[in-house]
C-alpha positions as CSV (number, residue, x, y, z in Angstrom):
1,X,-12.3,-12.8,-11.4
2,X,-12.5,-15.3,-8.5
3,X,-12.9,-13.0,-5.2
4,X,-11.9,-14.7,-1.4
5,X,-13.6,-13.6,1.4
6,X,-10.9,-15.6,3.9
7,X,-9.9,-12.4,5.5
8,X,-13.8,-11.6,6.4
9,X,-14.4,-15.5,7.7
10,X,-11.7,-15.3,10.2
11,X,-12.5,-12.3,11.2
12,X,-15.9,-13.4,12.3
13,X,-14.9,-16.6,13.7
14,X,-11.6,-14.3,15.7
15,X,-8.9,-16.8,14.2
16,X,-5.8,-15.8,13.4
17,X,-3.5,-17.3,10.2
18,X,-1.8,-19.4,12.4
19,X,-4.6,-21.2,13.9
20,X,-6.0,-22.1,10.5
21,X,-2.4,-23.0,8.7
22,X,-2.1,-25.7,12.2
23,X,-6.0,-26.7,11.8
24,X,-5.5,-27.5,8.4
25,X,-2.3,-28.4,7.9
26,X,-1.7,-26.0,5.4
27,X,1.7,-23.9,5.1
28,X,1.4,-20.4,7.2
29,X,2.7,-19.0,3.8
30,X,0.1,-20.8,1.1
31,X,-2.8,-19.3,3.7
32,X,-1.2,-15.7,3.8
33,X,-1.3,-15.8,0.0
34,X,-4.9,-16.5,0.2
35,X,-5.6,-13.8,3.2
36,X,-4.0,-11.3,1.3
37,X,-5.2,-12.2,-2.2
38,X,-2.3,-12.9,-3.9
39,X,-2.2,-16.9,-4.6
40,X,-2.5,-17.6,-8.0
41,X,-3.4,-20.9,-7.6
42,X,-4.9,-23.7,-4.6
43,X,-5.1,-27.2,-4.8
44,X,-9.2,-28.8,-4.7
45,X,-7.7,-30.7,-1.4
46,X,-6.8,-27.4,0.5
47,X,-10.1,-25.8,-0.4
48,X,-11.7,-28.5,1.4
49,X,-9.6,-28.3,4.6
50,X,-10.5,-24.5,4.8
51,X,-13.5,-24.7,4.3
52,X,-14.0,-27.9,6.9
53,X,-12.1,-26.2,9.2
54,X,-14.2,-23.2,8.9
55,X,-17.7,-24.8,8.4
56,X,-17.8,-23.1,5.8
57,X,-19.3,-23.7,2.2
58,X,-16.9,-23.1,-1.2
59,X,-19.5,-20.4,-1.8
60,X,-19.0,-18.6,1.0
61,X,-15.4,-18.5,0.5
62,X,-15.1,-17.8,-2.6
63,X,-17.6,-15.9,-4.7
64,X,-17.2,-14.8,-8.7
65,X,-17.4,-11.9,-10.3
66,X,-17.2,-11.0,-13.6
67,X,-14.4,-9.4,-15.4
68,X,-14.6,-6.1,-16.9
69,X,-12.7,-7.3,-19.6
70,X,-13.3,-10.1,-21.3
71,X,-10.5,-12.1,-21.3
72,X,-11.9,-15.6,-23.0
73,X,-13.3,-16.4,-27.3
74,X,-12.6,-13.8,-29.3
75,X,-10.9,-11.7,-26.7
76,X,-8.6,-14.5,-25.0
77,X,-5.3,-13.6,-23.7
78,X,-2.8,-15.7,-24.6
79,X,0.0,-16.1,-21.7
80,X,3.8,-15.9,-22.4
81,X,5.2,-19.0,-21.9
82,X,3.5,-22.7,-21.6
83,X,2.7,-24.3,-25.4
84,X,0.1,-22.3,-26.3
85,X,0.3,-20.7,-29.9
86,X,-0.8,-17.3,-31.4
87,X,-4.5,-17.5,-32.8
88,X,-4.5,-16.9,-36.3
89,X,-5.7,-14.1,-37.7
């Protein structure tokens, strides 16, 4: 699992969502995701405006932490749609 600490950073530096999305240039809407956890996904190119922006390093923003489950080799979860195909078994 891939863990943000966005909400903490801003906190400490007193920014709000706003002031990051007009630093950055990033939509208000793509940084809320991140704020509130919910993105699924960011771009290499946005990471680096965040985290210039912030004076930050990637570690600091984003820290990982191992799953409970495994969910990769013998225990990989296959998703629903794309072209992936059933493992044999």
């Amino acid at each position: 699992m891939i863990k943000n600490h966005l909400s903490r950073i801003l906190g400490e530096h007193r920014w709000t969502q706003s002031k990051l999305a007009d630093l950055t240039g990033i939509r208000k809407s793509t940084i809320s995701d991140l704020y509130n956890e919910i993105a699924e996904r960011i771009s290499f190119d946005q990471l680096d405006r965040i985290c210039e922006a912030l004076d930050c390093t990637l570690p600091e923003l984003l820290e990982y932490i191992p799953n409970q489950q495994p969910r990769t080799g013998e225990n990989l979860i296959l998703e629903e749609h794309g072209n992936r195909r059933k493992k044999p078994s």
